[in-house]
N, CA, C and O atoms as a Tripos MOL2 file, in Angstrom:
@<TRIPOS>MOLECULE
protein
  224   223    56     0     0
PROTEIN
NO_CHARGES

@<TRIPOS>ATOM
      1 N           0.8380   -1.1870    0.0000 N.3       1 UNK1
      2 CA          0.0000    0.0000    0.0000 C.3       1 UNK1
      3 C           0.8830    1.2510    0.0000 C.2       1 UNK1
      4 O           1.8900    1.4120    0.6900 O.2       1 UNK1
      5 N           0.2880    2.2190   -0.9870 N.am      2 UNK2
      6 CA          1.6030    3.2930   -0.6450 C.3       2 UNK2
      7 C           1.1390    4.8170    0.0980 C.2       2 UNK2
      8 O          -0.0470    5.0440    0.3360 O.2       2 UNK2
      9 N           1.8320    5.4470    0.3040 N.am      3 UNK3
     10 CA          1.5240    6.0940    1.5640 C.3       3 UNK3
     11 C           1.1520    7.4470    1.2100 C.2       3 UNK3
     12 O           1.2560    7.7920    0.0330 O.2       3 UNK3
     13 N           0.7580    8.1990    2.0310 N.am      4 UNK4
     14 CA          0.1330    9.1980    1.6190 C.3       4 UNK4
     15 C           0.9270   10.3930    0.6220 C.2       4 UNK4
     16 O           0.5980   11.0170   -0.3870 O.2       4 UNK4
     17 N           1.9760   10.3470    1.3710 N.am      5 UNK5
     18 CA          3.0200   10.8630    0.8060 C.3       5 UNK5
     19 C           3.6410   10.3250   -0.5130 C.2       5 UNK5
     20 O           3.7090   11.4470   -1.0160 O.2       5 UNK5
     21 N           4.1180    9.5690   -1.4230 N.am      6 UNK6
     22 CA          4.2160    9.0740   -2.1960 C.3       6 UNK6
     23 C           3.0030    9.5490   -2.8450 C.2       6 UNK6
     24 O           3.2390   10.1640   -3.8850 O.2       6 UNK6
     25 N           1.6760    9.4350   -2.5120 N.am      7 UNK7
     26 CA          0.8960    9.5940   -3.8920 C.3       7 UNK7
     27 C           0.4420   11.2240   -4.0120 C.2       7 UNK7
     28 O          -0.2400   11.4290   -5.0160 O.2       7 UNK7
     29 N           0.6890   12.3930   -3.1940 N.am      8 UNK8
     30 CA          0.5930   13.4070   -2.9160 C.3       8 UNK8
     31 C           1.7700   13.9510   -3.6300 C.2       8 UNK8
     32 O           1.6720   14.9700   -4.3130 O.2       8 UNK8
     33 N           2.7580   13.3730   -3.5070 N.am      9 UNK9
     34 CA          4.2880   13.7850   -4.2470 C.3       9 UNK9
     35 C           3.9700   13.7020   -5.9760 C.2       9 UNK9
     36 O           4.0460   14.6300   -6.7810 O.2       9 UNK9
     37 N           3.5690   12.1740   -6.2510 N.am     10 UNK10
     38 CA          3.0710   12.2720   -8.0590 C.3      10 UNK10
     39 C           2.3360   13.1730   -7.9980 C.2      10 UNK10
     40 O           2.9040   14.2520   -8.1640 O.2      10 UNK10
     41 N           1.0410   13.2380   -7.7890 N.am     11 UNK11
     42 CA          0.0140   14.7810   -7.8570 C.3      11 UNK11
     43 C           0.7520   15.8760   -8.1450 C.2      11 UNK11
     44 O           0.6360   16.4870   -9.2070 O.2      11 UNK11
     45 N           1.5610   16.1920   -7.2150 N.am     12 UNK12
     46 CA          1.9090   17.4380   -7.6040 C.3      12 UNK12
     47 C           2.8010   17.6070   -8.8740 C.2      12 UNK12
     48 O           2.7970   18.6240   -9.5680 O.2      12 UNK12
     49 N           3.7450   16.2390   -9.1570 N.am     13 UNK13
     50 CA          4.5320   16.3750  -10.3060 C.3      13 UNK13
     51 C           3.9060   16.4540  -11.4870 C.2      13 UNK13
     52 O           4.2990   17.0180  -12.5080 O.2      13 UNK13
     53 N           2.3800   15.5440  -11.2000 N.am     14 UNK14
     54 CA          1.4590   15.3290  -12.3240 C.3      14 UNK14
     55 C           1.1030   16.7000  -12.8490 C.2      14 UNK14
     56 O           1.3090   16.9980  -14.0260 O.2      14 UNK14
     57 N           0.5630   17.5460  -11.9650 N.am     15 UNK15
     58 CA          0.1590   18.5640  -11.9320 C.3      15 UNK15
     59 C           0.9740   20.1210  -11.6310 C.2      15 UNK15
     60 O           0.3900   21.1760  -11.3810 O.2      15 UNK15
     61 N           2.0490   19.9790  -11.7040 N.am     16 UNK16
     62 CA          3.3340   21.2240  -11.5820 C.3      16 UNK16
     63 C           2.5210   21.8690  -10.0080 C.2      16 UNK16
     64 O           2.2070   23.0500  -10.1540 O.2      16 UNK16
     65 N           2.3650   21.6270   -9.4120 N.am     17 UNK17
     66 CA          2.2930   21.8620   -8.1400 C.3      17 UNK17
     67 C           2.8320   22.2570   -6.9550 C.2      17 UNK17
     68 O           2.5070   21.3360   -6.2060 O.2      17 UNK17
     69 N           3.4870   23.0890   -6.2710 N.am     18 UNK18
     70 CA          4.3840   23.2260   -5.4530 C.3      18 UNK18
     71 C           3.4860   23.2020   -4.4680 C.2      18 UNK18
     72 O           2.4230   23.7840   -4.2520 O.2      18 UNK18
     73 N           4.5110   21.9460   -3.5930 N.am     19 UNK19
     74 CA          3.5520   21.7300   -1.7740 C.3      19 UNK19
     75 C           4.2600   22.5430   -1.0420 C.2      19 UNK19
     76 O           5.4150   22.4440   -0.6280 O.2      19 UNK19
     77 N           3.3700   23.4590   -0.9010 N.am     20 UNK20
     78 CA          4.1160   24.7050    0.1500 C.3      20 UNK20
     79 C           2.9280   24.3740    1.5880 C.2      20 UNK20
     80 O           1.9510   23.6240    1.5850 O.2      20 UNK20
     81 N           3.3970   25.1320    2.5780 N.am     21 UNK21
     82 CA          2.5330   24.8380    3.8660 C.3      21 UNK21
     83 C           0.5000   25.2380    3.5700 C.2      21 UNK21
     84 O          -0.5420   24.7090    3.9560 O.2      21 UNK21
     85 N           0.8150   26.3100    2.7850 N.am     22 UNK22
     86 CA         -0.9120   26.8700    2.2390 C.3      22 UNK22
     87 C          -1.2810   25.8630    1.3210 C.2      22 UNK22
     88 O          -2.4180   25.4170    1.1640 O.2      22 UNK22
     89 N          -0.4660   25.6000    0.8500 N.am     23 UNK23
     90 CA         -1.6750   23.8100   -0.0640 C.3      23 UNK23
     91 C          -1.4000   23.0760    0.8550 C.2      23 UNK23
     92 O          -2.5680   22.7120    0.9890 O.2      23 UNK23
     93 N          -0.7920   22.4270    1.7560 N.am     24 UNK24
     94 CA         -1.2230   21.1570    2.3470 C.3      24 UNK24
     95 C          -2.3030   21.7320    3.2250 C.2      24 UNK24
     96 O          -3.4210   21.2190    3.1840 O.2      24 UNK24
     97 N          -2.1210   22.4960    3.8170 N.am     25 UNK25
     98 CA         -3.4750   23.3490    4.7980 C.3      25 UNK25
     99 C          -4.4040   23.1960    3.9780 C.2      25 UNK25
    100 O          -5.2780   22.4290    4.3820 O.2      25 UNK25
    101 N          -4.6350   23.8220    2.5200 N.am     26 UNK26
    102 CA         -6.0020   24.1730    2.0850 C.3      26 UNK26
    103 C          -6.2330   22.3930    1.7660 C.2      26 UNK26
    104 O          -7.1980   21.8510    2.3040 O.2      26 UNK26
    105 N          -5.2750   21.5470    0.8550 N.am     27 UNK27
    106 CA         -5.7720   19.9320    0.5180 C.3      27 UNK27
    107 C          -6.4670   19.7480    1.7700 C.2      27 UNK27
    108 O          -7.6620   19.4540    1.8060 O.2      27 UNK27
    109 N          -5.7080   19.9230    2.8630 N.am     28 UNK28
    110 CA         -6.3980   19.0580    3.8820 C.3      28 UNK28
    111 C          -7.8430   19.4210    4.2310 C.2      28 UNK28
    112 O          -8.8200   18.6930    4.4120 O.2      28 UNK28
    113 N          -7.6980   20.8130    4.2760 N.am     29 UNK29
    114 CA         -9.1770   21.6590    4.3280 C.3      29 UNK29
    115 C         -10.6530   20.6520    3.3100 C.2      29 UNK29
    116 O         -11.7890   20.3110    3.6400 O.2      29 UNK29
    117 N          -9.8550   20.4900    2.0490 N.am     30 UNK30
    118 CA        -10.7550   19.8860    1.0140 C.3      30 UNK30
    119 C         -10.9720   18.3430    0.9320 C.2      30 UNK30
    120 O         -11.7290   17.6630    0.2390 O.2      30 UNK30
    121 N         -10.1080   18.0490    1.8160 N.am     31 UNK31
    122 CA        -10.3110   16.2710    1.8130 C.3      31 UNK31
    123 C         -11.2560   16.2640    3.1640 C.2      31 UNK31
    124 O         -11.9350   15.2420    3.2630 O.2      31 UNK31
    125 N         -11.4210   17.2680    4.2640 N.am     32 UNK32
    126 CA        -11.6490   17.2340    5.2020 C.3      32 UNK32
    127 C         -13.6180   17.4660    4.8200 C.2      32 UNK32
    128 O         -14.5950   16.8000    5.1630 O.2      32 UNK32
    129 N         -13.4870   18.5760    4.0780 N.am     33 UNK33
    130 CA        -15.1710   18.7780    3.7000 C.3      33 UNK33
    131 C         -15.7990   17.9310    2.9260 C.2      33 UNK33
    132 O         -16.9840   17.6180    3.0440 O.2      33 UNK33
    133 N         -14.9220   17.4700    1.9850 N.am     34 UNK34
    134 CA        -15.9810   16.3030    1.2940 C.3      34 UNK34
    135 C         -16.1560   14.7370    2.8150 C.2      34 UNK34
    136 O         -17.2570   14.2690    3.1020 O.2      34 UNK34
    137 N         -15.2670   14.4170    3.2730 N.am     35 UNK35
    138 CA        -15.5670   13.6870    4.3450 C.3      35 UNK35
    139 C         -16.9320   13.9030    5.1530 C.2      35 UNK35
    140 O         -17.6720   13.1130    5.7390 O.2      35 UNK35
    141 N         -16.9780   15.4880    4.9230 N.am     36 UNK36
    142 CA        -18.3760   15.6200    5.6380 C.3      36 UNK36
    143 C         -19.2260   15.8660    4.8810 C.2      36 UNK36
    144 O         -20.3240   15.7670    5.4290 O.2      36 UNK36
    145 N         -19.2920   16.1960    3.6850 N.am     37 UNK37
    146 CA        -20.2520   15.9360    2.8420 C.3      37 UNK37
    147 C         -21.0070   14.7090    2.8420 C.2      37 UNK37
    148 O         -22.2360   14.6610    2.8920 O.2      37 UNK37
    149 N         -19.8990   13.2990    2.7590 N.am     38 UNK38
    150 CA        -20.1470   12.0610    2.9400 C.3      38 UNK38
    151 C         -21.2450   11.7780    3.6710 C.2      38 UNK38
    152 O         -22.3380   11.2960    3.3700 O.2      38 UNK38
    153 N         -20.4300   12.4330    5.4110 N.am     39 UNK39
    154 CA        -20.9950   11.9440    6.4850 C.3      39 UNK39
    155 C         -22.4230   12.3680    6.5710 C.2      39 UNK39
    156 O         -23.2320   11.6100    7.1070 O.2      39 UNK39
    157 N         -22.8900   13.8100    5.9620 N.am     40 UNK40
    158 CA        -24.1710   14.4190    6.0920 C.3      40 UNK40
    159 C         -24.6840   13.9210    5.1660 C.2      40 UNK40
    160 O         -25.8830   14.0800    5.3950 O.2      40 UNK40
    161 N         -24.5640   13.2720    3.9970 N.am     41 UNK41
    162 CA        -25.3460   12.6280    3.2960 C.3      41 UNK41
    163 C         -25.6240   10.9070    3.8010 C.2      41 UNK41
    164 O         -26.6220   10.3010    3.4100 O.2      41 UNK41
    165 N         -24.8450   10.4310    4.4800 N.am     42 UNK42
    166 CA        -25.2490    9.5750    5.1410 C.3      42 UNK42
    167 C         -26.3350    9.0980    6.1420 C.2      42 UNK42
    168 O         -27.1280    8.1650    6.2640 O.2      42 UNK42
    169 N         -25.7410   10.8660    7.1640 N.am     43 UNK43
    170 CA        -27.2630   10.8450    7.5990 C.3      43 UNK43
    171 C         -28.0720   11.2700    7.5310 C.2      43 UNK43
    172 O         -28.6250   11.5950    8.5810 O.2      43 UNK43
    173 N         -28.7700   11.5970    6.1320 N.am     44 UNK44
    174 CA        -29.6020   12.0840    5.3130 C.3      44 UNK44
    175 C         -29.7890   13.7060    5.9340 C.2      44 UNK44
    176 O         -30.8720   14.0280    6.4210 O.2      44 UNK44
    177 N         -29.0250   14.3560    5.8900 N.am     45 UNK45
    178 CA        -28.9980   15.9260    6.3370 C.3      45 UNK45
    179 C         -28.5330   16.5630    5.0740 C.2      45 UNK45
    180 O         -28.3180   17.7750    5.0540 O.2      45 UNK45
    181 N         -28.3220   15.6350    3.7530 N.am     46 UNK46
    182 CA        -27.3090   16.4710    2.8160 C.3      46 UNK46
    183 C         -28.4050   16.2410    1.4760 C.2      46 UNK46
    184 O         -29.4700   15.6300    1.5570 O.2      46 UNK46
    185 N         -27.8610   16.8830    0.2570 N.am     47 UNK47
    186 CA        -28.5100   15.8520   -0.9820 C.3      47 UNK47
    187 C         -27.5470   14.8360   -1.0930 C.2      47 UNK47
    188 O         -26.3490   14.8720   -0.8150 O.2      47 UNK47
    189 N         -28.4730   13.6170   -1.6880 N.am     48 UNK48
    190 CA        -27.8280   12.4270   -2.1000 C.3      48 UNK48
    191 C         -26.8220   12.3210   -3.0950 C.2      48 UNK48
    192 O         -25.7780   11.6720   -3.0250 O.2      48 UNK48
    193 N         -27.3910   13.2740   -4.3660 N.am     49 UNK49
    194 CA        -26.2860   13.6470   -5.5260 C.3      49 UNK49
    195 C         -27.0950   11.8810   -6.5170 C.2      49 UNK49
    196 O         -26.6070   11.1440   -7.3740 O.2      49 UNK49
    197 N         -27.9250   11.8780   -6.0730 N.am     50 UNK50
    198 CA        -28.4720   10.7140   -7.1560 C.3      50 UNK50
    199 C         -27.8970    9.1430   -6.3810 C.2      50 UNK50
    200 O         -28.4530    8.0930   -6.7030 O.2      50 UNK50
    201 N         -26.7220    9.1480   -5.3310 N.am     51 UNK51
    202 CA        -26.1520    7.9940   -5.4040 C.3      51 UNK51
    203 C         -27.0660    7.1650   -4.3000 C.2      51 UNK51
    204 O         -27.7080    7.8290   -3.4860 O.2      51 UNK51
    205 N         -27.1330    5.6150   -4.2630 N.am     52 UNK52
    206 CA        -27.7460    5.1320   -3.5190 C.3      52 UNK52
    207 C         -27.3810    5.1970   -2.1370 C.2      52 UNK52
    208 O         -26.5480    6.0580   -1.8530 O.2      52 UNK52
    209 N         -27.9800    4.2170   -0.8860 N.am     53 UNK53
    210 CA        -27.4510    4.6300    0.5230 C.3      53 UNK53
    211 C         -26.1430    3.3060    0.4860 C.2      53 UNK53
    212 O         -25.1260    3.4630    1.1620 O.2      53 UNK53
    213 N         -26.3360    2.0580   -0.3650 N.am     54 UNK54
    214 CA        -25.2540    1.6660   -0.5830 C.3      54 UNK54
    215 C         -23.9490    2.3480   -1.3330 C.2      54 UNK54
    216 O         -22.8080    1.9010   -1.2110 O.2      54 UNK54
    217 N         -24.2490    3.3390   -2.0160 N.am     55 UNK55
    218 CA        -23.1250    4.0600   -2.5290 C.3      55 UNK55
    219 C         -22.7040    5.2530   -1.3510 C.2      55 UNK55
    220 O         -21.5640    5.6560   -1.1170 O.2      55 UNK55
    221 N         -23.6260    5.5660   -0.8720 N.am     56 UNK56
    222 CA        -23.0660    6.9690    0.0020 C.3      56 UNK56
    223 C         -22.0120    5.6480    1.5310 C.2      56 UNK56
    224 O         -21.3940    6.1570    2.4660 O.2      56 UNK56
@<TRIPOS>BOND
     1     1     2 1
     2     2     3 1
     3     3     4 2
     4     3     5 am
     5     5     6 1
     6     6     7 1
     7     7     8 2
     8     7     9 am
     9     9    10 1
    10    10    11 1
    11    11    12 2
    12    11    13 am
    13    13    14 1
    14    14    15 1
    15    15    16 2
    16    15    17 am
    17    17    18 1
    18    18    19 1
    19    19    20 2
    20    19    21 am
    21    21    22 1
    22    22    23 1
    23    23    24 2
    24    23    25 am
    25    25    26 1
    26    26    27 1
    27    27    28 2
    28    27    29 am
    29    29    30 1
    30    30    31 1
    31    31    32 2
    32    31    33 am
    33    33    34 1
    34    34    35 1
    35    35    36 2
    36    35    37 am
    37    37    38 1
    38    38    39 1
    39    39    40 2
    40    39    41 am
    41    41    42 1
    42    42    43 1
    43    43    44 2
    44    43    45 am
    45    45    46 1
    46    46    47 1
    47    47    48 2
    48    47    49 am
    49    49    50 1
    50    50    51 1
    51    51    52 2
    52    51    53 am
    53    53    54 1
    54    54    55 1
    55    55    56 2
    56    55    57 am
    57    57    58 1
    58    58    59 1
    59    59    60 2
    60    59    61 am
    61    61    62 1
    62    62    63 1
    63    63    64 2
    64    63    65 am
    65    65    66 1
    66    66    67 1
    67    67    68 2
    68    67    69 am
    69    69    70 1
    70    70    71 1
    71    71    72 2
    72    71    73 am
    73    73    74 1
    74    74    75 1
    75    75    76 2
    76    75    77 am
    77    77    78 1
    78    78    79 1
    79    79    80 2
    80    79    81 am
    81    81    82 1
    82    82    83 1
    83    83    84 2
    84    83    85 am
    85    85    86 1
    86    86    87 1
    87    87    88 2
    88    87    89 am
    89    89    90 1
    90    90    91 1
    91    91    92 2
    92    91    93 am
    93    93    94 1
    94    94    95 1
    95    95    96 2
    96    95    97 am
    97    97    98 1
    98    98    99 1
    99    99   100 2
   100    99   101 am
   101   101   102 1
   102   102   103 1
   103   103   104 2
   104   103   105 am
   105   105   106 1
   106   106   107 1
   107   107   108 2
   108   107   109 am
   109   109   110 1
   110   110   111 1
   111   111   112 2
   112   111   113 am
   113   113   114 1
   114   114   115 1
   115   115   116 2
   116   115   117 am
   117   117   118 1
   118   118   119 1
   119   119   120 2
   120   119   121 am
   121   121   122 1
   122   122   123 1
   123   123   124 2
   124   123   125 am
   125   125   126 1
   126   126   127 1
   127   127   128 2
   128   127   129 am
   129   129   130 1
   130   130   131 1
   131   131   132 2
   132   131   133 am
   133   133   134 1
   134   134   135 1
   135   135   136 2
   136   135   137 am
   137   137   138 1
   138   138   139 1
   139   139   140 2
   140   139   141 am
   141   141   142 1
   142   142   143 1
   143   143   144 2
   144   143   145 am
   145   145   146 1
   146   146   147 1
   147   147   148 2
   148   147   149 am
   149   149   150 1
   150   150   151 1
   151   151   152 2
   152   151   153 am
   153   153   154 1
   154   154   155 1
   155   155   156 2
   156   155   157 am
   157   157   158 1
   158   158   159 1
   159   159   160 2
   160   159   161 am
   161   161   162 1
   162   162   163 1
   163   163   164 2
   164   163   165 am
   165   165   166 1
   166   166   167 1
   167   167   168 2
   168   167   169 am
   169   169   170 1
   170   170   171 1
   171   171   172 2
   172   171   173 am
   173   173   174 1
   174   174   175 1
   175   175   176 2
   176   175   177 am
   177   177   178 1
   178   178   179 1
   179   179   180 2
   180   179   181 am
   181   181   182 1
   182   182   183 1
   183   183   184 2
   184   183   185 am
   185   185   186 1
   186   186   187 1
   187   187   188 2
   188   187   189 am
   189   189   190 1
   190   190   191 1
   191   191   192 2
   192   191   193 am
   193   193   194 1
   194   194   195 1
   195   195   196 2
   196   195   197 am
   197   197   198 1
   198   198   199 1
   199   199   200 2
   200   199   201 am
   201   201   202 1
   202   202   203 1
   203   203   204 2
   204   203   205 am
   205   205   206 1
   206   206   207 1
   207   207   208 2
   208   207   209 am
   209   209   210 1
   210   210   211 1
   211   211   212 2
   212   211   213 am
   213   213   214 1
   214   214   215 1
   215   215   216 2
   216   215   217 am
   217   217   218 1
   218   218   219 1
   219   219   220 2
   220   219   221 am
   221   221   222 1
   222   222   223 1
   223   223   224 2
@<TRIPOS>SUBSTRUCTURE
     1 UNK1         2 RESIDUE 1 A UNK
     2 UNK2         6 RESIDUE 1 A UNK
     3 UNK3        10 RESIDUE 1 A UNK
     4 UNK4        14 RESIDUE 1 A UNK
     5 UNK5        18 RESIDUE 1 A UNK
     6 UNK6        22 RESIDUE 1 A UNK
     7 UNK7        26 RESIDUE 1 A UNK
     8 UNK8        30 RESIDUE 1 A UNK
     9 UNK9        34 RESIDUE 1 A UNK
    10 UNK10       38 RESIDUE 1 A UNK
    11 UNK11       42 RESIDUE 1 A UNK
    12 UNK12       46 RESIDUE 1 A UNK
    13 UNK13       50 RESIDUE 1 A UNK
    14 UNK14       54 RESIDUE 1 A UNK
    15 UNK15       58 RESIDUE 1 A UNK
    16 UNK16       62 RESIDUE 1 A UNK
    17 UNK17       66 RESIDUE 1 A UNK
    18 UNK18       70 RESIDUE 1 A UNK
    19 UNK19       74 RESIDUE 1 A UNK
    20 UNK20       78 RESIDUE 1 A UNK
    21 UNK21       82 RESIDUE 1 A UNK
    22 UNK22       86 RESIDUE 1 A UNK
    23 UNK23       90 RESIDUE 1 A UNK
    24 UNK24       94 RESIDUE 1 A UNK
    25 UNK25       98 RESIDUE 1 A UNK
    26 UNK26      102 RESIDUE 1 A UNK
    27 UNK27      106 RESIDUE 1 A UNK
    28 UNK28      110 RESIDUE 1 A UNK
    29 UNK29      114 RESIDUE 1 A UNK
    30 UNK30      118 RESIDUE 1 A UNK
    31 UNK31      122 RESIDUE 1 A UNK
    32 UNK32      126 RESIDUE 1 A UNK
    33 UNK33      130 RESIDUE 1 A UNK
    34 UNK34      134 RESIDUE 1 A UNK
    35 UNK35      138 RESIDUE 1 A UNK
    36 UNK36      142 RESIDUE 1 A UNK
    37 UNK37      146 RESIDUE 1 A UNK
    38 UNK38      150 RESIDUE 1 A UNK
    39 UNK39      154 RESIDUE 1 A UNK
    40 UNK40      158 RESIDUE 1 A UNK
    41 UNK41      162 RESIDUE 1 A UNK
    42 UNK42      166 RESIDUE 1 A UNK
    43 UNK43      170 RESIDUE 1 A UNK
    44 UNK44      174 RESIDUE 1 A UNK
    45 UNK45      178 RESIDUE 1 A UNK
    46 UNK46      182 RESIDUE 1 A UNK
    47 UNK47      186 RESIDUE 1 A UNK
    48 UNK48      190 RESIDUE 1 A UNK
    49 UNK49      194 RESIDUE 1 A UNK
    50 UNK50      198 RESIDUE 1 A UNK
    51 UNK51      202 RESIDUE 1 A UNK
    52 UNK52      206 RESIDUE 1 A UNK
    53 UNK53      210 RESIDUE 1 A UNK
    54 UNK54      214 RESIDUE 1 A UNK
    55 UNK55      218 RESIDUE 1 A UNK
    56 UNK56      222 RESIDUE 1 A UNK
């Protein structure tokens, strides 16, 4: 399994990216809200976005 780092490192090469301290802050910011997007659509507080409750 490879680690977070390793696949955060291609991204940015993929994408000319420089990981300075304000992108890992803001990534984390954005991995952090869709998590709760998830979670509020789980417990039906969110829209579904079409997907089933087996998909959410």
């Amino acid at each position: 399994m490879e680690d977070v780092e390793s696949v955060s490192q291609r991204y940015a090469e993929k994408f000319d990216i420089e990981r300075d301290d304000t992108w890992f802050v803001l990534k984390l910011q954005e991995e952090f809200g869709e998590l709760i997007q998830s979670y509020l659509m789980l417990v039906g507080k969110a829209r579904t976005k079409v997907k089933t409750a087996e998909e959410i």
